[in-house]
mmCIF file of the N, C-alpha and C atoms, coordinates in Angstrom:
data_MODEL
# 
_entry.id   MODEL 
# 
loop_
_atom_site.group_PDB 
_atom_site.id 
_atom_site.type_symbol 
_atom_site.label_atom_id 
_atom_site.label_alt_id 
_atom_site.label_comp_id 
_atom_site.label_asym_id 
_atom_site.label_entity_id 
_atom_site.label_seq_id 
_atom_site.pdbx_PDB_ins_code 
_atom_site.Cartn_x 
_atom_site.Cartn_y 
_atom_site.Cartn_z 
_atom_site.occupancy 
_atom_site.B_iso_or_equiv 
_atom_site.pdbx_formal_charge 
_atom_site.auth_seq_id 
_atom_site.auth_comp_id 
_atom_site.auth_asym_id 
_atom_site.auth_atom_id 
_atom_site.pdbx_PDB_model_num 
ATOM 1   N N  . UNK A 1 1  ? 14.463  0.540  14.369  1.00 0.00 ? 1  UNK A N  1 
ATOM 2   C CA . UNK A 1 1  ? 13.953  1.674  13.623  1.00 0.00 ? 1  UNK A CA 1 
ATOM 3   C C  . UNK A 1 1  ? 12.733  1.220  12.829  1.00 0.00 ? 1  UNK A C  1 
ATOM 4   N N  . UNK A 1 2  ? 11.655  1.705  13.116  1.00 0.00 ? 2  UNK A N  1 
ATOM 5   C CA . UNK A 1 2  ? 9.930   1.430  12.323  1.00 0.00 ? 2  UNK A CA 1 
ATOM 6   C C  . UNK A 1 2  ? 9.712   2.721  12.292  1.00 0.00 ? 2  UNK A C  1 
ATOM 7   N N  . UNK A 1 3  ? 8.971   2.629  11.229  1.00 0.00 ? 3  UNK A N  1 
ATOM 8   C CA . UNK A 1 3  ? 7.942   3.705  10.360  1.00 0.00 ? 3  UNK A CA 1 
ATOM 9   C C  . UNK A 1 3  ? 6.770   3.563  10.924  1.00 0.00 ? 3  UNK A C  1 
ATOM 10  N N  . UNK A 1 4  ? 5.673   4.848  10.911  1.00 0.00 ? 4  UNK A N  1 
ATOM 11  C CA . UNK A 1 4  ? 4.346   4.779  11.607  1.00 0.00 ? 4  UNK A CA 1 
ATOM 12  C C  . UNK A 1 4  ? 3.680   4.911  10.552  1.00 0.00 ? 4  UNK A C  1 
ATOM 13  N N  . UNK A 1 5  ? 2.293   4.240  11.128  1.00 0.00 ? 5  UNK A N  1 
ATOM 14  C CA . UNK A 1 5  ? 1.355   3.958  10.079  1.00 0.00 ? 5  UNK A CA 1 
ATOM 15  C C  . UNK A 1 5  ? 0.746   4.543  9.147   1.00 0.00 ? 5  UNK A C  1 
ATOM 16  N N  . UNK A 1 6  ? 1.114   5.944  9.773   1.00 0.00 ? 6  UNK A N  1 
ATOM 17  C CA . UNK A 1 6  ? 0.329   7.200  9.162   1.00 0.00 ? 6  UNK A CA 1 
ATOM 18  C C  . UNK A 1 6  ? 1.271   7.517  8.073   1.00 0.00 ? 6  UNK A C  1 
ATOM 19  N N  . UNK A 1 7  ? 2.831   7.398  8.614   1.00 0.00 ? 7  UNK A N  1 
ATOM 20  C CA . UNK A 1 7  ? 3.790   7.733  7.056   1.00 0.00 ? 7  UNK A CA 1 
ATOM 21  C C  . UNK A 1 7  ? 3.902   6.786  5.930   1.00 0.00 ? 7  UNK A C  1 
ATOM 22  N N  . UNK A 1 8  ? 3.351   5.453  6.049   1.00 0.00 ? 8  UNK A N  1 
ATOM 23  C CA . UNK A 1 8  ? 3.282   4.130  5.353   1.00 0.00 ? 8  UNK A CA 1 
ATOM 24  C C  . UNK A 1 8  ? 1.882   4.954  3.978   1.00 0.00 ? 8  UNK A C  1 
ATOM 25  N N  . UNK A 1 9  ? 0.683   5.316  5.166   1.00 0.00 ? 9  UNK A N  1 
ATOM 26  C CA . UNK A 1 9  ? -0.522  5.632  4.623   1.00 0.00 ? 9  UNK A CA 1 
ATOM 27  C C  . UNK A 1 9  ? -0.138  6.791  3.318   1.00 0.00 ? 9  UNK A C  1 
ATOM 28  N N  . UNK A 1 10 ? 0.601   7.957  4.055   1.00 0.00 ? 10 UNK A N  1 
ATOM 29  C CA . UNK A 1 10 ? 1.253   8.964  3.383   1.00 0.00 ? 10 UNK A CA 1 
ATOM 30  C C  . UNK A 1 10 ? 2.019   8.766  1.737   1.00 0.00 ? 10 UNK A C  1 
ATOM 31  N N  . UNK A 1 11 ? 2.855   7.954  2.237   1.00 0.00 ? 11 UNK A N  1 
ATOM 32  C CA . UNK A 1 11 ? 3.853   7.204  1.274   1.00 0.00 ? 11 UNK A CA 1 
ATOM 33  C C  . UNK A 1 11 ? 2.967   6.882  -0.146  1.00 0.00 ? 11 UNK A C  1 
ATOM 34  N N  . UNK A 1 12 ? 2.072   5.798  0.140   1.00 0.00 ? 12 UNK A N  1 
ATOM 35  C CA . UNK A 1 12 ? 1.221   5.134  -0.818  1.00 0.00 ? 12 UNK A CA 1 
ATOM 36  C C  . UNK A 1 12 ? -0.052  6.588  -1.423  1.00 0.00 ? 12 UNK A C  1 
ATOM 37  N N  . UNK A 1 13 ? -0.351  7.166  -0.430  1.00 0.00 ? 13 UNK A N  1 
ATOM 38  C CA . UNK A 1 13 ? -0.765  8.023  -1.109  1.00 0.00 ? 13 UNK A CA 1 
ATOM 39  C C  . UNK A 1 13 ? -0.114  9.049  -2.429  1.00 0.00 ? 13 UNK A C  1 
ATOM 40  N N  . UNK A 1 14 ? 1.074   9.123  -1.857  1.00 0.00 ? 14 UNK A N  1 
ATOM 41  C CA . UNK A 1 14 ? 1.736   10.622 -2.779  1.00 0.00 ? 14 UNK A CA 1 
ATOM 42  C C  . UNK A 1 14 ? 1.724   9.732  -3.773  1.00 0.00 ? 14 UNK A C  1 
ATOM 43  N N  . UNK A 1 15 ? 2.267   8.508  -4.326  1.00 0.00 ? 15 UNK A N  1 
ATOM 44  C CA . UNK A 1 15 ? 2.311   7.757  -5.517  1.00 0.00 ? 15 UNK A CA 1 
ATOM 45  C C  . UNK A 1 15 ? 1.247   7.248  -6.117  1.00 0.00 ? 15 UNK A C  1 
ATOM 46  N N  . UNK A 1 16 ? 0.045   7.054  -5.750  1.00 0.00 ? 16 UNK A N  1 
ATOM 47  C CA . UNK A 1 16 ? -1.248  6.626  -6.075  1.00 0.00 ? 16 UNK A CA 1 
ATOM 48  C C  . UNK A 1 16 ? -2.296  7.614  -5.668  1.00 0.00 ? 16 UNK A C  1 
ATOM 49  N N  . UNK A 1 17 ? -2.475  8.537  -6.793  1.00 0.00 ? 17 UNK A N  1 
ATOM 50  C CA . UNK A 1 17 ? -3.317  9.568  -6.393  1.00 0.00 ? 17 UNK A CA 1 
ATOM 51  C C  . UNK A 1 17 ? -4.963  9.962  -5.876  1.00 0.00 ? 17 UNK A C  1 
ATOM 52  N N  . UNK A 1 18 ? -5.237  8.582  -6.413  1.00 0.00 ? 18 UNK A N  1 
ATOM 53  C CA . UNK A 1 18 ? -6.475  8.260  -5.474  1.00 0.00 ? 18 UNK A CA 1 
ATOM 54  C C  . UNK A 1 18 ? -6.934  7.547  -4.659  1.00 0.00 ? 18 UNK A C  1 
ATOM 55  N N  . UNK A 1 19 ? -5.425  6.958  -4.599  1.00 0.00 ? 19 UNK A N  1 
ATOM 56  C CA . UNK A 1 19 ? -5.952  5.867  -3.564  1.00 0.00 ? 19 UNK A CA 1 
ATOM 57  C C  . UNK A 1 19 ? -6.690  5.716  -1.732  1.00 0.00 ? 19 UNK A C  1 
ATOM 58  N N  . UNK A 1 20 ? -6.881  4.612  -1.375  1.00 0.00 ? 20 UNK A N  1 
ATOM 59  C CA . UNK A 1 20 ? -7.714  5.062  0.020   1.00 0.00 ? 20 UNK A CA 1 
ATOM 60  C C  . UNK A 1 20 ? -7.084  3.902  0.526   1.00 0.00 ? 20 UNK A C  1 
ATOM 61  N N  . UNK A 1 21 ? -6.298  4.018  1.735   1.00 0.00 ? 21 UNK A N  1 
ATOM 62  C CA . UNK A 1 21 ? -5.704  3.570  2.086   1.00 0.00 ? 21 UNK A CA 1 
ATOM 63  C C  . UNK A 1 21 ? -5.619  3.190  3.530   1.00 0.00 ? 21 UNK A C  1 
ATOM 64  N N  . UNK A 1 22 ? -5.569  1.870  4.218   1.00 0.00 ? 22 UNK A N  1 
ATOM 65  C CA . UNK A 1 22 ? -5.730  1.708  5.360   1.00 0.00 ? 22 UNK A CA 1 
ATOM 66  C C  . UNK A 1 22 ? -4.365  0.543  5.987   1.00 0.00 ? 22 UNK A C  1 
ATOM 67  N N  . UNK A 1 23 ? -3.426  1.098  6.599   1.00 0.00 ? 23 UNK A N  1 
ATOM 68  C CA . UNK A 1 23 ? -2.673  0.345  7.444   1.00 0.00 ? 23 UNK A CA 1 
ATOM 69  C C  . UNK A 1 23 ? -2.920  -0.175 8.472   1.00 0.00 ? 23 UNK A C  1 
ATOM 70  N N  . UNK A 1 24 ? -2.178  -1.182 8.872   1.00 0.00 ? 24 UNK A N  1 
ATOM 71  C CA . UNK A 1 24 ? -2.489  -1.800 10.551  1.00 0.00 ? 24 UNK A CA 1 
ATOM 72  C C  . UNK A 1 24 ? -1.198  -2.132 10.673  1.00 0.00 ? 24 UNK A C  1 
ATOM 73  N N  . UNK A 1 25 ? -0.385  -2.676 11.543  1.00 0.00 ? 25 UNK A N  1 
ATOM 74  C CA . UNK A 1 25 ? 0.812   -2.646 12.027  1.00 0.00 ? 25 UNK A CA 1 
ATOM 75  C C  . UNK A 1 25 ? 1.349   -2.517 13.111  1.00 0.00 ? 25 UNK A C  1 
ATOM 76  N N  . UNK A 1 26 ? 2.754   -2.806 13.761  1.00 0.00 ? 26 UNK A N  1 
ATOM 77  C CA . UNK A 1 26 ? 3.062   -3.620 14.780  1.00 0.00 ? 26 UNK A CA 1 
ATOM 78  C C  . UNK A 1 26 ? 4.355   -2.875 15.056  1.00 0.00 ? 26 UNK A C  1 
ATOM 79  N N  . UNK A 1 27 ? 5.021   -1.945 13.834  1.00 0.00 ? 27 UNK A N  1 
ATOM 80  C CA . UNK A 1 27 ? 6.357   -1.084 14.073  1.00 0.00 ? 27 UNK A CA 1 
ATOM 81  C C  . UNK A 1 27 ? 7.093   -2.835 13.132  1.00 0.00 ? 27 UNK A C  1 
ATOM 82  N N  . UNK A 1 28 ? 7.313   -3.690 12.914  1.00 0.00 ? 28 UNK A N  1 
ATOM 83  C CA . UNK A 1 28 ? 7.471   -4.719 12.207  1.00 0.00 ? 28 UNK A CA 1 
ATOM 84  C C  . UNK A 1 28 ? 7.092   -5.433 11.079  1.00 0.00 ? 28 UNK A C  1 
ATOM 85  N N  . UNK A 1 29 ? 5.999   -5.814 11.210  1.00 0.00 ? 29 UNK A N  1 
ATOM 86  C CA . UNK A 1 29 ? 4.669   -6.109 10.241  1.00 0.00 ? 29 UNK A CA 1 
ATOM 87  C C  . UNK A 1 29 ? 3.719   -5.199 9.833   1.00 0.00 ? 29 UNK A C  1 
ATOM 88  N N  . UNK A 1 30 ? 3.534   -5.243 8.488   1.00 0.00 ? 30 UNK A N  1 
ATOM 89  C CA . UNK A 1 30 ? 2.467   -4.108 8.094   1.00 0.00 ? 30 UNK A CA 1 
ATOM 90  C C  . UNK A 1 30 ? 1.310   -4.444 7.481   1.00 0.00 ? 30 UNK A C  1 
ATOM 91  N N  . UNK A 1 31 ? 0.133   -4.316 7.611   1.00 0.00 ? 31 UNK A N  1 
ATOM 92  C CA . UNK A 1 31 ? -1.030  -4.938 6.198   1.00 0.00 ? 31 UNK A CA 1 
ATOM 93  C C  . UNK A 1 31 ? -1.671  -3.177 6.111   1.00 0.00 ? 31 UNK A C  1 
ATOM 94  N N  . UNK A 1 32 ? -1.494  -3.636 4.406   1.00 0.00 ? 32 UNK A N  1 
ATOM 95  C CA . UNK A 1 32 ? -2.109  -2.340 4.167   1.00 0.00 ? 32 UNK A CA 1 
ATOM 96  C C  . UNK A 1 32 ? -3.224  -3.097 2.832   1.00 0.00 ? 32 UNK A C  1 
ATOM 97  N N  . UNK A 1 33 ? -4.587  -1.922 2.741   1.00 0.00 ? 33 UNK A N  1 
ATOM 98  C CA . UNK A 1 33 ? -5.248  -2.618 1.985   1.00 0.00 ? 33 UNK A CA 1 
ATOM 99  C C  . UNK A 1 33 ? -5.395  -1.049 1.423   1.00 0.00 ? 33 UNK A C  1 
ATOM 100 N N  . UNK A 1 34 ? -5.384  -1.531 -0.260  1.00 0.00 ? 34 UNK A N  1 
ATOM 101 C CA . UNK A 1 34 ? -5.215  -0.043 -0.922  1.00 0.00 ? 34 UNK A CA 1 
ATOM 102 C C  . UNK A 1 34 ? -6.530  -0.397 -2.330  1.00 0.00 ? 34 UNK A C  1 
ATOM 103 N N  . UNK A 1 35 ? -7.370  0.654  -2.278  1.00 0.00 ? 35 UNK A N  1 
ATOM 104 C CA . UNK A 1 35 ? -8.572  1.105  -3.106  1.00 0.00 ? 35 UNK A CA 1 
ATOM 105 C C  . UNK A 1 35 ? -7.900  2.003  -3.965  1.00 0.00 ? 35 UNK A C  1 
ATOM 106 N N  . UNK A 1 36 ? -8.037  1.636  -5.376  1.00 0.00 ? 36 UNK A N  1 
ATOM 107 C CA . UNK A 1 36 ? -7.779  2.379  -6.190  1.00 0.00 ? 36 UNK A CA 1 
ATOM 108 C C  . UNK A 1 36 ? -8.254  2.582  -7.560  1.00 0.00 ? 36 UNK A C  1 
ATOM 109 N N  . UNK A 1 37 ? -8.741  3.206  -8.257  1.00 0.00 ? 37 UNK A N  1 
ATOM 110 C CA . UNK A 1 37 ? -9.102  3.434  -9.805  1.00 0.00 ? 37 UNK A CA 1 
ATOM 111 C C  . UNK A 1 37 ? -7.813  2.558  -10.686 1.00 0.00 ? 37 UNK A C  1 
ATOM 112 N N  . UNK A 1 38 ? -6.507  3.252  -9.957  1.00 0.00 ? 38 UNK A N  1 
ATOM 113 C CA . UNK A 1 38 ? -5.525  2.621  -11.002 1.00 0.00 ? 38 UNK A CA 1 
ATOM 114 C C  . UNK A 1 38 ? -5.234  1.635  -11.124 1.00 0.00 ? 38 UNK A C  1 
ATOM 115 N N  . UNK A 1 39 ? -5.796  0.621  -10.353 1.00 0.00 ? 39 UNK A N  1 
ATOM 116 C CA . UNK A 1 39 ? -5.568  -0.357 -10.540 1.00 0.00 ? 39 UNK A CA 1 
ATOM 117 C C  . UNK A 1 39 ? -6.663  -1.524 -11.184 1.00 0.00 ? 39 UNK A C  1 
ATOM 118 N N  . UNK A 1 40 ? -7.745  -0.609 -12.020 1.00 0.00 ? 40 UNK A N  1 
ATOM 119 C CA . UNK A 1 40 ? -8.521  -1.162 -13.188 1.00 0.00 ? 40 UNK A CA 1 
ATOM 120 C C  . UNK A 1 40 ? -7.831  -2.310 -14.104 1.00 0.00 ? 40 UNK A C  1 
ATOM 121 N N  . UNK A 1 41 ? -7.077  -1.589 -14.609 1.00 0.00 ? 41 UNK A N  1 
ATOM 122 C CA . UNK A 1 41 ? -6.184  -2.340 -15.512 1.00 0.00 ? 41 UNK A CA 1 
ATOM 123 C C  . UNK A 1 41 ? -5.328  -3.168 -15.668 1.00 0.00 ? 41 UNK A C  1 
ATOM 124 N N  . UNK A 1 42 ? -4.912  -3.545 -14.369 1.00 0.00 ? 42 UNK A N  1 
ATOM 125 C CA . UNK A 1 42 ? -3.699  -4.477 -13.861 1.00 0.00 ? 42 UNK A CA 1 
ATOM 126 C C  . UNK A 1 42 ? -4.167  -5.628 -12.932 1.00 0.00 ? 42 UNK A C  1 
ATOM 127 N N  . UNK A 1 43 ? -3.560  -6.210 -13.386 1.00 0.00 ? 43 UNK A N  1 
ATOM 128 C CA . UNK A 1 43 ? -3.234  -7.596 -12.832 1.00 0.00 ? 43 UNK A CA 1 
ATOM 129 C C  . UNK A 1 43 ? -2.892  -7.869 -11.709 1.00 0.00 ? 43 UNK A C  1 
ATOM 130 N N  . UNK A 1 44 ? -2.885  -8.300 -10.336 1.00 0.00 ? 44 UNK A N  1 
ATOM 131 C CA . UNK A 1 44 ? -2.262  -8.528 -8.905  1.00 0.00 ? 44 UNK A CA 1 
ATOM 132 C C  . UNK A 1 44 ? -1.461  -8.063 -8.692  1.00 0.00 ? 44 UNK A C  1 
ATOM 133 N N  . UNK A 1 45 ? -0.020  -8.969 -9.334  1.00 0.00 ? 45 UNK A N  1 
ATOM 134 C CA . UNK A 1 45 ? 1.472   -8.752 -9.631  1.00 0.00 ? 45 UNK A CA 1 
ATOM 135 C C  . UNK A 1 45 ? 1.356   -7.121 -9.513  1.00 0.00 ? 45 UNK A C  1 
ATOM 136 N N  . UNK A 1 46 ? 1.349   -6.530 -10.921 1.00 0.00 ? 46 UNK A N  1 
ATOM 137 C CA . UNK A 1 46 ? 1.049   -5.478 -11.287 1.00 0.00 ? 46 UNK A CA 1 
ATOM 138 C C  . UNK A 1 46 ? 0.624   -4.373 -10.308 1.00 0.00 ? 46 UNK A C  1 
ATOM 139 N N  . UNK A 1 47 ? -0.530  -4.809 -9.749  1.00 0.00 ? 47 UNK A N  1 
ATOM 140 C CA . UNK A 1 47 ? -1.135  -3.608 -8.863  1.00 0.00 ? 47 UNK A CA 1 
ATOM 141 C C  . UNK A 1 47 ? 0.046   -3.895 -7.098  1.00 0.00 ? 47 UNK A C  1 
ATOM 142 N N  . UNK A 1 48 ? 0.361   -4.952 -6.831  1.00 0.00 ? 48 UNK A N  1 
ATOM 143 C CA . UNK A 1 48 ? 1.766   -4.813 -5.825  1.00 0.00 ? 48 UNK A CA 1 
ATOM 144 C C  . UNK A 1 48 ? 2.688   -3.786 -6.225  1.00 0.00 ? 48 UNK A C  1 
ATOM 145 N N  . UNK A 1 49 ? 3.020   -4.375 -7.388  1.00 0.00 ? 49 UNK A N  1 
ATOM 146 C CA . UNK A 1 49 ? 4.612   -3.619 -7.994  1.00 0.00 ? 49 UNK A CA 1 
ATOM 147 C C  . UNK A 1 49 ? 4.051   -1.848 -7.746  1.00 0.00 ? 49 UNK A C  1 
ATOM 148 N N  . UNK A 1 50 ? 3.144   -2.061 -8.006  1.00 0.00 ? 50 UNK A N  1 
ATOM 149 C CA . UNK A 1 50 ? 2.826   0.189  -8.141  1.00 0.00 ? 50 UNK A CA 1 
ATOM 150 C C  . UNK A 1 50 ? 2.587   0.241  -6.743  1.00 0.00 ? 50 UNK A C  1 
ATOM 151 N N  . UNK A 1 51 ? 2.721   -0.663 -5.368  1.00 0.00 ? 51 UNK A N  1 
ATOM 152 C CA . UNK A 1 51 ? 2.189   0.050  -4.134  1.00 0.00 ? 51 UNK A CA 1 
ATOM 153 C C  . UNK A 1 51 ? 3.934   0.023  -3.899  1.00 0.00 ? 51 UNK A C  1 
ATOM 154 N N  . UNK A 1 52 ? 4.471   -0.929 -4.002  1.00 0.00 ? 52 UNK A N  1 
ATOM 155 C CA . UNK A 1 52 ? 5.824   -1.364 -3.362  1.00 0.00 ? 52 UNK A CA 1 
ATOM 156 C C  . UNK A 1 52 ? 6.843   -0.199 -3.877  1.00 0.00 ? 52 UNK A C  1 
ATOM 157 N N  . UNK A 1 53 ? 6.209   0.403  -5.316  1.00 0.00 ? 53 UNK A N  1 
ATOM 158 C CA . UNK A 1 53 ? 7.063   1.441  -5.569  1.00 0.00 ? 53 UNK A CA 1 
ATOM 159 C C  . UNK A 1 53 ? 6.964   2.441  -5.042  1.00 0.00 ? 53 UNK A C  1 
ATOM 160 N N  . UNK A 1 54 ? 6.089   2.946  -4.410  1.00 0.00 ? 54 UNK A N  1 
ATOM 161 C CA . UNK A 1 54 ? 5.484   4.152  -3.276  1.00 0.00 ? 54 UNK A CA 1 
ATOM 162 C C  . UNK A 1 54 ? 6.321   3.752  -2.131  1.00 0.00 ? 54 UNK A C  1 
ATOM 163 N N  . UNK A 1 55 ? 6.713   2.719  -1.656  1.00 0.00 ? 55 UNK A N  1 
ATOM 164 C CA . UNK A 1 55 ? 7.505   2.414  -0.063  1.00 0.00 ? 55 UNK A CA 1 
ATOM 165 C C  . UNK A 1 55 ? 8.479   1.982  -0.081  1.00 0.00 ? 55 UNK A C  1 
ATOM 166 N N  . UNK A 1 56 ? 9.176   1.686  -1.705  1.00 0.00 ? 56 UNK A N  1 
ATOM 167 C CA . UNK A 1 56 ? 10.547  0.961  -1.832  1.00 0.00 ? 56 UNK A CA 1 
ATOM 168 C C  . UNK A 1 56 ? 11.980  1.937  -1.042  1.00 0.00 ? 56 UNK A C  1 
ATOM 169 N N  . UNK A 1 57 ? 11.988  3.097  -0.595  1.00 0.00 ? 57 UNK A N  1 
ATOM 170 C CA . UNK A 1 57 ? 12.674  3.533  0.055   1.00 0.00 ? 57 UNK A CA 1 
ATOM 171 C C  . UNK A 1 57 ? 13.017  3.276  1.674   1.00 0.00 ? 57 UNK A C  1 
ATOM 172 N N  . UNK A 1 58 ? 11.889  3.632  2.271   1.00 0.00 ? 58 UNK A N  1 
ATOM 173 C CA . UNK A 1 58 ? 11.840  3.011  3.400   1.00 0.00 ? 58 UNK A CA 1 
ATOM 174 C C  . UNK A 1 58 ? 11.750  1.390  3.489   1.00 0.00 ? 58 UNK A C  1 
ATOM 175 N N  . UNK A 1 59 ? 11.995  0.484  2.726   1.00 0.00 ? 59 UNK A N  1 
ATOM 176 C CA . UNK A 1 59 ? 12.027  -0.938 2.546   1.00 0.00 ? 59 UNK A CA 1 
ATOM 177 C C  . UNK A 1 59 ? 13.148  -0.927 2.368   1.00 0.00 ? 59 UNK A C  1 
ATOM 178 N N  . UNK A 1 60 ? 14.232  -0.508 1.928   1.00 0.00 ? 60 UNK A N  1 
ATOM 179 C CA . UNK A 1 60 ? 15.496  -0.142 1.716   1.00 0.00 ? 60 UNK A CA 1 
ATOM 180 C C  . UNK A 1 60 ? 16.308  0.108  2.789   1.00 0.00 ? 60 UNK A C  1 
ATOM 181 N N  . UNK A 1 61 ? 15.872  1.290  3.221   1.00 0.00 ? 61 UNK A N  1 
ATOM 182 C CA . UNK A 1 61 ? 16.165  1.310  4.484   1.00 0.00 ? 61 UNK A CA 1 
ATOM 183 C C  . UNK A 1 61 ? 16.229  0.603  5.486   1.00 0.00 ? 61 UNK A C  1 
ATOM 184 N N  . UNK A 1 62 ? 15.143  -0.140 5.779   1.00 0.00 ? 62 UNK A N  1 
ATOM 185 C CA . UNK A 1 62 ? 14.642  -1.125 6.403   1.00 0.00 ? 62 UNK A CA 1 
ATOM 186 C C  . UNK A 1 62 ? 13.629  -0.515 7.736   1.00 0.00 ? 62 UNK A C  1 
ATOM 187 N N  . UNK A 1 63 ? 13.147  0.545  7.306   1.00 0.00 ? 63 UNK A N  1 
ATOM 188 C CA . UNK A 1 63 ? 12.162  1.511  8.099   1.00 0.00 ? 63 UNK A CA 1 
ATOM 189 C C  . UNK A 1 63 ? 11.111  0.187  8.159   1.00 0.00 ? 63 UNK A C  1 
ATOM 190 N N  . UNK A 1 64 ? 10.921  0.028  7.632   1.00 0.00 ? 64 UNK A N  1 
ATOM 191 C CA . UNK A 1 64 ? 9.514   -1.266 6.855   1.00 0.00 ? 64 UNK A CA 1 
ATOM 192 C C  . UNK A 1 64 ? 10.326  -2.299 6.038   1.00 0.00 ? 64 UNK A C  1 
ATOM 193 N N  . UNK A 1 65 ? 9.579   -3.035 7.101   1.00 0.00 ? 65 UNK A N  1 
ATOM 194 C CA . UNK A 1 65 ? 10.376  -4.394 6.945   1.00 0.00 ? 65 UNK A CA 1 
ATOM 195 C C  . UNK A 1 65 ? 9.492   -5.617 6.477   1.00 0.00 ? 65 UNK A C  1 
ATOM 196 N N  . UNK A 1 66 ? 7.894   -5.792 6.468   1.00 0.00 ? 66 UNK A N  1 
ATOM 197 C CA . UNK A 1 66 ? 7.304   -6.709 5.777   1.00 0.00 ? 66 UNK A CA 1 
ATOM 198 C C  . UNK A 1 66 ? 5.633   -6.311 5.645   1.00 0.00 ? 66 UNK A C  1 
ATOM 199 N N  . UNK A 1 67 ? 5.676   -6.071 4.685   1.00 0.00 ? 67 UNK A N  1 
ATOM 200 C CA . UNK A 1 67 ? 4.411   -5.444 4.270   1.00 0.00 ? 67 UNK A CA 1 
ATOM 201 C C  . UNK A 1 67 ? 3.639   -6.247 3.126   1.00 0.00 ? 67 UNK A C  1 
ATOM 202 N N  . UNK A 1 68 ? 2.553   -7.085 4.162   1.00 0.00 ? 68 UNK A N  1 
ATOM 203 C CA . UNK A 1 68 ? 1.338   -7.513 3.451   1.00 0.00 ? 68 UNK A CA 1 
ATOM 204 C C  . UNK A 1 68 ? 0.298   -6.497 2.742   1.00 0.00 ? 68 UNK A C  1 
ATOM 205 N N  . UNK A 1 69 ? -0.061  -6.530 1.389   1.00 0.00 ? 69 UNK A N  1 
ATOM 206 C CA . UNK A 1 69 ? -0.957  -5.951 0.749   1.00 0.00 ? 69 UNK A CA 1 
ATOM 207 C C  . UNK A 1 69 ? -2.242  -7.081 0.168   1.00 0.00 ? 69 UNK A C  1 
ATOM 208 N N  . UNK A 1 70 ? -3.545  -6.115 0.159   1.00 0.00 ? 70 UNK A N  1 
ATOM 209 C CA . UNK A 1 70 ? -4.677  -5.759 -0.322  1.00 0.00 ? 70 UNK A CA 1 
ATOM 210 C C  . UNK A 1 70 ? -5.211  -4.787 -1.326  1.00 0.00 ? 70 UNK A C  1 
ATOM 211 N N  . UNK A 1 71 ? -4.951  -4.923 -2.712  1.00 0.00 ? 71 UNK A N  1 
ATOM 212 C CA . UNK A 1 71 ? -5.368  -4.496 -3.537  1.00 0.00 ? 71 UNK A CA 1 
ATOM 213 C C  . UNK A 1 71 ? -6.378  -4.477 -4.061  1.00 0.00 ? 71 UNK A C  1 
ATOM 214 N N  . UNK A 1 72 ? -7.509  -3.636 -4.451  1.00 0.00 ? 72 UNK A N  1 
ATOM 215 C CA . UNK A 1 72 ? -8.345  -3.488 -5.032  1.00 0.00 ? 72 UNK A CA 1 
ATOM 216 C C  . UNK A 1 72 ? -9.618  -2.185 -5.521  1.00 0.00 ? 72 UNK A C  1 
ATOM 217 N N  . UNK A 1 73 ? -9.901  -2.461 -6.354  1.00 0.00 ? 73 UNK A N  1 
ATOM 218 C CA . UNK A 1 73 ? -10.271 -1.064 -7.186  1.00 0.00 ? 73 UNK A CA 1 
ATOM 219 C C  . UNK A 1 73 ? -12.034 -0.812 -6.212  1.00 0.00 ? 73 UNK A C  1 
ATOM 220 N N  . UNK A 1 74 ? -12.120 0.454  -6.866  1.00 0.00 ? 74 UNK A N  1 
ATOM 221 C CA . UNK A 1 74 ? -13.766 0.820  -5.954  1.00 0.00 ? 74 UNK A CA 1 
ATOM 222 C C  . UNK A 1 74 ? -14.558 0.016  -6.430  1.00 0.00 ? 74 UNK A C  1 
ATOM 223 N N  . UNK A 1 75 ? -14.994 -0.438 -7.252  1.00 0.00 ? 75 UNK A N  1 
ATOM 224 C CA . UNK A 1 75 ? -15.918 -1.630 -7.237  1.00 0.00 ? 75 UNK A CA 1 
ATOM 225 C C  . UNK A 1 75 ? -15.571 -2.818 -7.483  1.00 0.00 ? 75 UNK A C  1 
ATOM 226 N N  . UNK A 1 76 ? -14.514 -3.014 -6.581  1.00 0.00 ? 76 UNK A N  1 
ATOM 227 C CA . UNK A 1 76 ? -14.074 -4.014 -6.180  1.00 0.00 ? 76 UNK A CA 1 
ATOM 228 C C  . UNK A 1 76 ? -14.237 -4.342 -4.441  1.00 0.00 ? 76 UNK A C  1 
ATOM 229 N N  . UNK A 1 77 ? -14.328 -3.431 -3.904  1.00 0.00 ? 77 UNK A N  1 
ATOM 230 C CA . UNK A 1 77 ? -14.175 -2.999 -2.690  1.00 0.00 ? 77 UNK A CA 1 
ATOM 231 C C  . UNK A 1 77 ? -15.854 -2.854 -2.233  1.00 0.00 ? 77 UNK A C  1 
ATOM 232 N N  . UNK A 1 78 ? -16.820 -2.372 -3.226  1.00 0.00 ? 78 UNK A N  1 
ATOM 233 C CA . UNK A 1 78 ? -17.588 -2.271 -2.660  1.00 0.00 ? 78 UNK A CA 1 
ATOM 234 C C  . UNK A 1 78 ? -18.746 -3.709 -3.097  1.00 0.00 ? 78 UNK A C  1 
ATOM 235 N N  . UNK A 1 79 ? -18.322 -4.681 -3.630  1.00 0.00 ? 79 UNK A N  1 
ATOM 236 C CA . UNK A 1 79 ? -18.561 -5.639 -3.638  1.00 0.00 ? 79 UNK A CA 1 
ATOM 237 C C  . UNK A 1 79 ? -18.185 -6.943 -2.800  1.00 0.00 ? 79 UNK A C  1 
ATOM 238 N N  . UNK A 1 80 ? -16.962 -6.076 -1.558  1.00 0.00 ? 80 UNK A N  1 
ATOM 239 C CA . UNK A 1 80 ? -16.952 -6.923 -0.823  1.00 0.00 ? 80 UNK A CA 1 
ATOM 240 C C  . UNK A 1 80 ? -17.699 -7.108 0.121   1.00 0.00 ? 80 UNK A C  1 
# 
């Protein structure tokens, strides 16, 4: 049982309201890299914990089972 990329994308969206969000994935492995304002203020740790709380259900489940993240804010992103 895997989750598709588009409901991963979904997920992180409804909890992070601006975020921009891009998955890749295998139905196993996931990398998602997430652009966000809210995450100005926070720290690494920090900006994980607020994506992981958007997908901690289906991680539970075990819909999604290992999900690499990429955090970082818009001008953060556009300095890459």
């Amino acid at each position: 049982m895997s989750i598709a990329n588009e409901a991963v994308v979904a997920l992180i969206k409804a909890g992070i309201s601006d975020a921009q969000v891009e998955v890749t994935g295998d139905g196993y492995k996931y990398q998602a890299e997430v652009v966000s304002s809210e995450f100005a203020a926070l720290n690494k740790v920090k900006r994980h914990q607020k994506v992981y709380a958007t997908v901690n259900e289906v991680i539970v489940s075990g819909e999604l089972h290992a999900l690499t993240l990429v955090t970082l804010t818009p001008e953060e992103k556009a300095a890459v």
